[in-house]
N, C-alpha and C positions, 0 to 999 in steps of 0.2 A: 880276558882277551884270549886264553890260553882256550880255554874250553869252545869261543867262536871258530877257530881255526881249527880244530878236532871237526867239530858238527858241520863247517861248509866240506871239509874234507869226508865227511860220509855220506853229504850230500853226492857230491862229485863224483865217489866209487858207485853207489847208489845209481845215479842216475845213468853213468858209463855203463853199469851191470847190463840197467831195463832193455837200452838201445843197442847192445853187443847182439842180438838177434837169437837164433835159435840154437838148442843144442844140435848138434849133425855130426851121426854117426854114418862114417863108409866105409861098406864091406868091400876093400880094393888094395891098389899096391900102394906105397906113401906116397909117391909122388901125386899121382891121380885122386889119392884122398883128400891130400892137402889141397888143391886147387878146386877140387867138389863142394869140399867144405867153406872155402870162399865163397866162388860164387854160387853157393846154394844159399849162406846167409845173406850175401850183400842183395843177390835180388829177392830175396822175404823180404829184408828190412825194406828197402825202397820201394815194393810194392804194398808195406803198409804204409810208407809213409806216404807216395800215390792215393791211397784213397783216407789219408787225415786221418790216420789210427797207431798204434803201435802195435804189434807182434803179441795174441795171447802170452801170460804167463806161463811157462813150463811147454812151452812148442818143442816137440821133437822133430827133429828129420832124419829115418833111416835111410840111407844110398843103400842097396843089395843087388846082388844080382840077378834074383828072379822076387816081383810079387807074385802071389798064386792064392786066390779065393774062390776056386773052383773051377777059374782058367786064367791065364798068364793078362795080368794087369800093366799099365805104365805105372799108374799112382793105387793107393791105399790111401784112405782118409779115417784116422778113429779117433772116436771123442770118447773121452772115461768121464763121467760126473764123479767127485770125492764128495767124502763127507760133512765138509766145512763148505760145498753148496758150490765151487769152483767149477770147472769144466779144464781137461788137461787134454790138448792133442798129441798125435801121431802121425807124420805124414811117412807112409811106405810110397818109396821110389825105386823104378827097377831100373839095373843099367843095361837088361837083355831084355826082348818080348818076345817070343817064337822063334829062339834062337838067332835072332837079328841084334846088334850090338844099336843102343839108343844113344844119339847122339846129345853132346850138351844142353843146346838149344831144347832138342824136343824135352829132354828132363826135368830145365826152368820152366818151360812150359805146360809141363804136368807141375811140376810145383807152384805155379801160379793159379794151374786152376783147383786145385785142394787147397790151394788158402783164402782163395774165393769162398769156398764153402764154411771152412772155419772162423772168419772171419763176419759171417753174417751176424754171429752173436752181438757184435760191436755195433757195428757199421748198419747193420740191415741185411734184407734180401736184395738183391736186384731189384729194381721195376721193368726194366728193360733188357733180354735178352735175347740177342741176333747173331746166332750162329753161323759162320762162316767155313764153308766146306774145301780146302784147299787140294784135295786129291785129285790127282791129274790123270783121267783114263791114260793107260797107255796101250801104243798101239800096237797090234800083234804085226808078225814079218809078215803074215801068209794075207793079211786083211788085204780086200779088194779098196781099191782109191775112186772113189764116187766124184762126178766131176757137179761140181756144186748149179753151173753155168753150162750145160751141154752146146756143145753148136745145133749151127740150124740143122735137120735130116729130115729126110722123108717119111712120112709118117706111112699105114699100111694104105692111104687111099692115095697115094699119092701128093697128097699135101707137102710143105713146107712147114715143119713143126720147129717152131724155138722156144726159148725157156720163157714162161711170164712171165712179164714186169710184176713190181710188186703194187705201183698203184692200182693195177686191174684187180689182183687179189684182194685189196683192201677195199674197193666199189663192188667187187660181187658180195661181198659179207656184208656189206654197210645196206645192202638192198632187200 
């Protein structure tokens, strides 16, 4: 009986170890470490368990303050193959890009998407990938404001010129 309560109990640590998430190391103050280091594991864990996997063994996450492979990175992704045929990752994460301080979000967000990648081993590729481009032109002081809707004006022959409607647009192309 003695020995069933040893083995559920190594079960127990055992399986607490698998699901504790990644190791993550950050290069920062302790405050700021300790809270990266949360949420850096809690959103790995739950976005393996999002797509019904758990977390490779031996997952690293470095926080640093600059990646650089030839120019300043958000993420770093490396895969080492050992020799008992495993595969061990490395997610580099920067908390600067070009001298701009990266904010939390965008950081999970770069660590979502390197473990996207590391994760194909398990899981698969993608079948579907539909990129979403969220950068917002901005607008300069000096830019001219173009009126979408002109009013009516004179055209050079004397005309009345106003803006097309767009069904006429749509009948001239249709013909």
């Amino acid at each position: 009986m003695c020995r069933c309560a040893i083995v559920a109990c190594c079960n127990a640590l055992a399986r607490r170890l698998r699901t504790r998430g990644p190791a993550v190391i950050v290069d920062s103050r302790r405050r700021q470490a300790r809270r990266l280091r949360r949420e850096v594991a809690r959103a790995a864990r739950t976005y393996a368990r999002a797509l019904g996997t758990e977390l490779p063994q031996g997952l690293l996450v470095v926080i640093q303050r600059v990646v650089y492979d030839g120019r300043q990175l958000n993420g770093l992704l490396q895969a080492f193959d050992g020799a008992s045929g495993n595969r061990r990752y490395v997610v580099h994460l920067a908390l600067s890009v070009n001298g701009r301080q990266v904010g939390d979000d965008e950081l999970v967000a770069a660590l979502r998407h390197q473990l996207t990648r590391a994760l194909e081993d398990i899981v698969g590729k993608p079948a579907l990938n539909v990129p979403l481009d969220l950068e917002v032109p901005r607008v300069r002081a000096g830019a001219p404001i173009v009126e979408l809707r002109p009013e009516a004006r004179e055209g050079h022959d004397g005309q009345e010129r106003r803006a097309m409607p767009f069904q006429r647009i749509e009948d001239d192309q249709a013909s």
